[in-house]
Each structure stands twice: as C-alpha cells, then as structure tokens.
C-alpha positions as CSV (number, residue, x, y, z in Angstrom):
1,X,-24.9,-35.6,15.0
2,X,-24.6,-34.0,18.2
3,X,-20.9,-34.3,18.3
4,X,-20.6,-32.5,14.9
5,X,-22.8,-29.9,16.4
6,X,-20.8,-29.4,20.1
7,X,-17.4,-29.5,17.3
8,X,-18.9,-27.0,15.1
9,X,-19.8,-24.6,17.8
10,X,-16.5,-25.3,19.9
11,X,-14.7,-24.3,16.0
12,X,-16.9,-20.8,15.8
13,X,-16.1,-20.3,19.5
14,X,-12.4,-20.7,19.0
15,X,-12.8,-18.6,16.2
16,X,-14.3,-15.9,17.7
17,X,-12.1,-15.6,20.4
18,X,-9.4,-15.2,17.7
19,X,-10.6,-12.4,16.1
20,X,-11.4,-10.4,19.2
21,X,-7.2,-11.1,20.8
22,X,-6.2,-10.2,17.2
23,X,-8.0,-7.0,17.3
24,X,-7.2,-5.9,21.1
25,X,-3.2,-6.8,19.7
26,X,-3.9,-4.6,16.4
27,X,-4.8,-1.7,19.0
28,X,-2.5,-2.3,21.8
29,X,0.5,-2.7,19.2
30,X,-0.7,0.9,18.0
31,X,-0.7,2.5,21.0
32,X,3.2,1.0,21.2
33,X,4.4,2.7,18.1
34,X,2.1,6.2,19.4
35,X,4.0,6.7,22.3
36,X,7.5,5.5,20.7
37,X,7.0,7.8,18.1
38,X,6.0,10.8,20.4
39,X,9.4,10.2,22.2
40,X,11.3,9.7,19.3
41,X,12.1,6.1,19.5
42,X,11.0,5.2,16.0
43,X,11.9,7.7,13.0
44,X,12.1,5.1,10.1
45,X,8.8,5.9,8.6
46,X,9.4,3.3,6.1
47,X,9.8,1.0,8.8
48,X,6.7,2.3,10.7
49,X,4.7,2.0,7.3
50,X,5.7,-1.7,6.2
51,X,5.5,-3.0,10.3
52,X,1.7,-1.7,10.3
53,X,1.2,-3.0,6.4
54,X,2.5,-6.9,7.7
55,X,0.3,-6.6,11.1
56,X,-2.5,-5.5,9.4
57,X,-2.4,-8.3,6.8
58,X,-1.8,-11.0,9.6
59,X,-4.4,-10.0,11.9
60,X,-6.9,-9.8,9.1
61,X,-6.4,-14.1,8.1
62,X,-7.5,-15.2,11.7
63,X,-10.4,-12.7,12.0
64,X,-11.4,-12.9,8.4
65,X,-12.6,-16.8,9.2
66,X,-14.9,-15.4,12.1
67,X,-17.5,-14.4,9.5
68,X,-19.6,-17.3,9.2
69,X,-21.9,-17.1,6.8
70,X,-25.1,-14.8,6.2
71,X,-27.5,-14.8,9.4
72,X,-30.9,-15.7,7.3
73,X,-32.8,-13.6,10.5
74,X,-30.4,-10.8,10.2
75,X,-30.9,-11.2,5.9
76,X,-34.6,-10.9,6.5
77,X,-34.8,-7.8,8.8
78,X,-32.2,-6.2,6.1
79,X,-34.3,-6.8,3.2
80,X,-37.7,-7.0,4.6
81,X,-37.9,-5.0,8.3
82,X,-39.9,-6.3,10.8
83,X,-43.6,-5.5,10.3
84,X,-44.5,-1.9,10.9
85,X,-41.9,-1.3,13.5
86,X,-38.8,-1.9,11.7
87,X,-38.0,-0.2,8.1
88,X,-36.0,-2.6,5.7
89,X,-32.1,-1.8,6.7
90,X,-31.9,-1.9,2.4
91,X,-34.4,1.0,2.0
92,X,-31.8,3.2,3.1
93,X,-28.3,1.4,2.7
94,X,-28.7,-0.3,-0.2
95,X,-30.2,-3.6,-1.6
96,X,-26.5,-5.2,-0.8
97,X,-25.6,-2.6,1.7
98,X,-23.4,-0.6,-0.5
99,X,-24.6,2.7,0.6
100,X,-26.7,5.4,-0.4
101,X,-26.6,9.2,-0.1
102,X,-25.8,10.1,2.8
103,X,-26.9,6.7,4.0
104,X,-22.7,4.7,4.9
105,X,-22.4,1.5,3.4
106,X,-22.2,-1.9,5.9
107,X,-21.2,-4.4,4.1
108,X,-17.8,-6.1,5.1
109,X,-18.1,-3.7,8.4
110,X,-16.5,-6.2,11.5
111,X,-19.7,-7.9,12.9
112,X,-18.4,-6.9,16.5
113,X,-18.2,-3.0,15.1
114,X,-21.8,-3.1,13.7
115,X,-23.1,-4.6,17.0
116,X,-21.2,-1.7,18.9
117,X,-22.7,0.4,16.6
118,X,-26.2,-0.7,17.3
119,X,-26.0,-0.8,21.0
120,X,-25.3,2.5,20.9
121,X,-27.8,3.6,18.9
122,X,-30.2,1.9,21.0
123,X,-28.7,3.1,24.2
124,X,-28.2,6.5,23.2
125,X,-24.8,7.0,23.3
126,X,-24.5,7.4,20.0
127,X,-27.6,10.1,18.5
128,X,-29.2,9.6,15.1
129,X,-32.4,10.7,14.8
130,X,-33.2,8.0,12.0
131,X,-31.0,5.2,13.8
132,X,-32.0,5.5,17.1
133,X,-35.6,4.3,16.8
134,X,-34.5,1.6,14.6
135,X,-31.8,0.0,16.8
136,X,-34.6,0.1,20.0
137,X,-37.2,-1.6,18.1
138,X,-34.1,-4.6,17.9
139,X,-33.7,-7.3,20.2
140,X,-30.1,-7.7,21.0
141,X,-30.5,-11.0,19.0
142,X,-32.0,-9.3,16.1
143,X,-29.0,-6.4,16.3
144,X,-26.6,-9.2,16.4
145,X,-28.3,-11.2,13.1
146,X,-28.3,-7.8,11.2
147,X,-24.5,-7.4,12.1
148,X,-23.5,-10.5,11.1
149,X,-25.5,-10.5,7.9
150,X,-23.7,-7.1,6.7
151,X,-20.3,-8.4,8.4
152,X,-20.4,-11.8,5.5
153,X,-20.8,-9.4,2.8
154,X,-17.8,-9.0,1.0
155,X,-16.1,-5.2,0.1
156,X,-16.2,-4.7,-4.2
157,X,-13.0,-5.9,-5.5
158,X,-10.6,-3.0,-6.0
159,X,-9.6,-2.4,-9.7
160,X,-6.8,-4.7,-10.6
161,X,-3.4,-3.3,-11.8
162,X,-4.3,0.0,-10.5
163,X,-1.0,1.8,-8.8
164,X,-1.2,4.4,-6.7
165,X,1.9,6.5,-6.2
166,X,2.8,7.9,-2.4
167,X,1.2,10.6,-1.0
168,X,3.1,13.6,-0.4
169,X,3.1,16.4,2.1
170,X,0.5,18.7,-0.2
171,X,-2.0,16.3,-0.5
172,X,-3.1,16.9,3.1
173,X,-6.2,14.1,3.0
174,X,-3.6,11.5,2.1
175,X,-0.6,12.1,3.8
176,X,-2.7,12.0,7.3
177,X,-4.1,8.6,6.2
178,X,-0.8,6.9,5.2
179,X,1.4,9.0,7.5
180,X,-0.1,10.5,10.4
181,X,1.2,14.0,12.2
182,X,3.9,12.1,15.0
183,X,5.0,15.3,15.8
184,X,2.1,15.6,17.5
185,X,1.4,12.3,18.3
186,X,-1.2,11.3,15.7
187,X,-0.7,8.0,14.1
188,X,-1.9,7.2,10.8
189,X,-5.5,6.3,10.2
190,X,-4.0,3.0,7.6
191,X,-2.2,1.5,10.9
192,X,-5.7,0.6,12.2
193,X,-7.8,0.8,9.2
194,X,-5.4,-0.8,6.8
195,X,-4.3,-0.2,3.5
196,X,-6.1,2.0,1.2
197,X,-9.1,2.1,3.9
198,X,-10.4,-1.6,3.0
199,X,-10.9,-2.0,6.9
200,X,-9.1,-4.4,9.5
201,X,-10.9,-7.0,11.9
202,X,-13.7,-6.6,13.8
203,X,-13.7,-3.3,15.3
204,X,-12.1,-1.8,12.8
205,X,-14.6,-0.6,10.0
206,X,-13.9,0.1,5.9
207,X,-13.3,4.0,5.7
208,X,-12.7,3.8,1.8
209,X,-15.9,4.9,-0.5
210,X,-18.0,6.4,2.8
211,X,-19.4,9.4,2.1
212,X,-17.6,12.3,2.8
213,X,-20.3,14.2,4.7
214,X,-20.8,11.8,6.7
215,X,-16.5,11.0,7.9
216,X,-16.6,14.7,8.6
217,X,-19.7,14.4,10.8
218,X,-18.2,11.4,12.6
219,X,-14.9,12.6,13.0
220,X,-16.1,15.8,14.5
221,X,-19.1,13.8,16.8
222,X,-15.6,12.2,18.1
223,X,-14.1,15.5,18.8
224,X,-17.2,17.1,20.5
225,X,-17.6,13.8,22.7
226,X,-20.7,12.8,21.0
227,X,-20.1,9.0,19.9
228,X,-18.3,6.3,22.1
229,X,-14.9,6.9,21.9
230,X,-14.1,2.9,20.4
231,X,-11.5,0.1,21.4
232,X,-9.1,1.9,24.1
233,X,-10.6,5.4,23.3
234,X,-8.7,5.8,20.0
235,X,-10.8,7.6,18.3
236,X,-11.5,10.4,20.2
237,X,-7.3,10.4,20.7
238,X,-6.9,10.8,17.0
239,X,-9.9,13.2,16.6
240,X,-9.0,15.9,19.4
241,X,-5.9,16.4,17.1
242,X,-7.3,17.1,14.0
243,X,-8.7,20.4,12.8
244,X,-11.5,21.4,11.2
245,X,-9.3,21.4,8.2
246,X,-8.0,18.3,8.6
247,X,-11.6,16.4,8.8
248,X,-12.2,17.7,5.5
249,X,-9.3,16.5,3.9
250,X,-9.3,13.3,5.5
251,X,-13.1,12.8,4.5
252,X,-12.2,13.5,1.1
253,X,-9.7,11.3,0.8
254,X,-11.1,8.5,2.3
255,X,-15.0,9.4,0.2
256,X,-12.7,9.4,-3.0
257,X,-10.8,5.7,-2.4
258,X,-13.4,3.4,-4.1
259,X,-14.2,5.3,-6.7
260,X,-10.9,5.4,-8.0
261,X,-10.3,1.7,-7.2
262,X,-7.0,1.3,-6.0
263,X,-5.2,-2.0,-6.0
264,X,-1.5,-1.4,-4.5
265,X,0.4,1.5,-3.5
266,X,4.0,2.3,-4.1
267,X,6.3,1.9,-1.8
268,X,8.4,5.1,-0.6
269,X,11.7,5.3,1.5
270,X,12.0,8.4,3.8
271,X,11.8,10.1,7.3
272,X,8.7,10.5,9.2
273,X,6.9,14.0,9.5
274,X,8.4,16.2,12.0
C-alpha cells in the first residue's frame, strides 16, 4: 500500500511538472512569433493561425491530465464557506461556478491561475474590495483546495455543428481575438487563450462567456498597472496596446462566445494585418 501511494504521488508529481514546462513553452513560443512578426519574419497569417491552433491543442493533452479530481476541502469551502469568516465561493459564482452577474465564472480556470489569482488577492497586488477579505481569511492550503476544486470542473460543451465563419477586419472584437494588430506588435489573444476563448493550461484562463464588464475592467487594471502583469508580463504587453476602444470590443466579443456556442471555426487563407 505504501508503494502505490509513493507511485501515485511520484505520477501527480510528474504530471504537474508537465503542465507547468508546457505552459512556460506555450508563452515563450509566443513571445517567438511577437517579435518575428514585429520584424517581419512571419507574414503567412494562415500559417501563424494553424501553428498557434496545433500548439495550443498539444499543450492542452499533457496539462489537461494535471487536474486530478475535485479537492473535497476546496468543494466544502465553495459550497459551504468556512464558518462566519468565509462566505460560500457559490453565493457569488454560482452553485457550479458558472458565474453570476458581475461575479466571472471559475470553473475549468487552470488550478495554478486561480492560485495566482488568490495570492494576489490576499497579498494585495491584485484590489477587490469583495475578494480581498476573502482570499486573507485562506490558508494557502485552503486557496490551493478551492483552486483545484474549480480547476476539475469542466467548461459547458460548446453547441455541436455550430460553424462560425472568419472574422473580418469590421468586426473589431473578433479580428483582435483571432488576428491580433502585428503591425504594432500585438499578438492575438487565441494564441494563448486558444480557440474560441475555451482557455489553454494552467495559467491561461477561459475568456469565452465572462462578462463583459468585467474583461473591460481587467484589461484596463492591466493597462493602469493595477493587477500582476501574469507569466512573462504578457498581459500588461498586450494591454498597453489596446485602446479604450479596443477593450470594449474585445470584452464584447469574448462576453458573447458562450452564448452563441460555437463549435469550429472556418478556416481562412490570407495576409496578416498590416
């Protein structure tokens, strides 16, 4: 018996350690195309698009497996809180952490983002007047149960045999999110946060079906310096490029996703933006 117990937690370490390399390649390899694209060494946006589609796919298999199962502690502190000092995660994200209001929805979030996200709350690097007293009140072994709880939920299906054409230039929300701005160096949000916003890894979070007040407030917390900047400061790269205009249609497109319940997007042959 404790041979099957040293093999399972040798397994879960092995595993883990996968999923963190894959998502340190998934943001170094995006970097790579950034600053080939900014010096014009990659103009085959058909090319760019289908070599972020494949990475995105193969990175998500190993750290898919990470996700062990529900924490029952992290289960209980969702759907109960912890006596008077902690409210029940649920009364404010959802009884399956699907959202609510203005409230995001957690579940499927990378365990290793949530913990991040936590941390920060409870440090004070990241300012929520409802979050922060929460994430104090959690040991780091508690924040750590919650996130792995909400991390082995899984995303709603998308709607099957749903086909969503490309986006074009005029739909400003959409053609940032597939495309980027290379011209100016932005890459686009799916080469991180995968295909139709469904999320990548563990440090990469679902953007599809969040609501739209709350992108906007995010991206421009990013912008202002307000939230840690995430894995190798890419967030507040991408943000200090976008306008105010941009936010908005990014957040709408991204709010919007779910609801329509995409299942594949068309494929589209063509140069990248310039």
């Amino acid at each position: 018996m404790g041979d099957e117990r040293q093999s399972s937690r040798t397994r879960s370490g092995t595993t883990k350690g996968r999923a963190g390399l894959a998502s340190r390649w998934l943001c170094r390899w995006t970097c790579w195309w950034f600053e080939h694209a900014k010096s014009g060494g990659h103009r085959n946006a058909s090319l760019v698009r289908r070599g972020s589609m494949w990475l995105v796919l193969a990175i998500g298999m190993p750290v898919a497996t990470a996700q062990t199962g529900a924490s029952d502690s992290g289960r209980r502190i969702a759907e109960n809180g912890i006596d008077n000092r902690v409210a029940a995660c649920s009364s404010c994200h959802g009884a399956a952490g699907e959202g609510n209001a203005a409230f995001p929805p957690l579940r499927g979030a990378g365990r290793e983002y949530l913990v991040a996200q936590l941390e920060a709350f409870a440090d004070g690097s990241r300012r929520n007047t409802v979050m922060q007293p929460v994430a104090e009140a959690l040991s780091p072994a508690q924040r750590r149960a919650v996130a792995s709880y909400y991390s082995s939920l899984a995303l709603p299906p998308p709607v099957a045999g749903t086909v969503v054409p490309p986006a074009r230039p005029s739909q400003a929300g959409a053609w940032l999110a597939e495309r980027g701005r290379w011209s100016q160096g932005l890459p686009a949000c799916a080469q991180c946060h995968g295909p139709l916003g469904r999320g990548v890894g563990a440090h990469f979070p679902p953007l599809a079906g969040l609501p739209q007040a709350y992108i906007g407030a995010q991206l421009r917390a990013w912008k202002a310096g307000e939230r840690p900047p995430g894995p190798l400061g890419l967030m507040a790269m991408v943000a200090s490029k976008l306008s105010d205009e941009d936010i908005d249609k990014l957040s709408a497109h991204y709010a919007q996703l779910l609801t329509r319940g995409p299942a594949t997007r068309q494929e589209e042959t063509g140069g990248l933006d310039q």
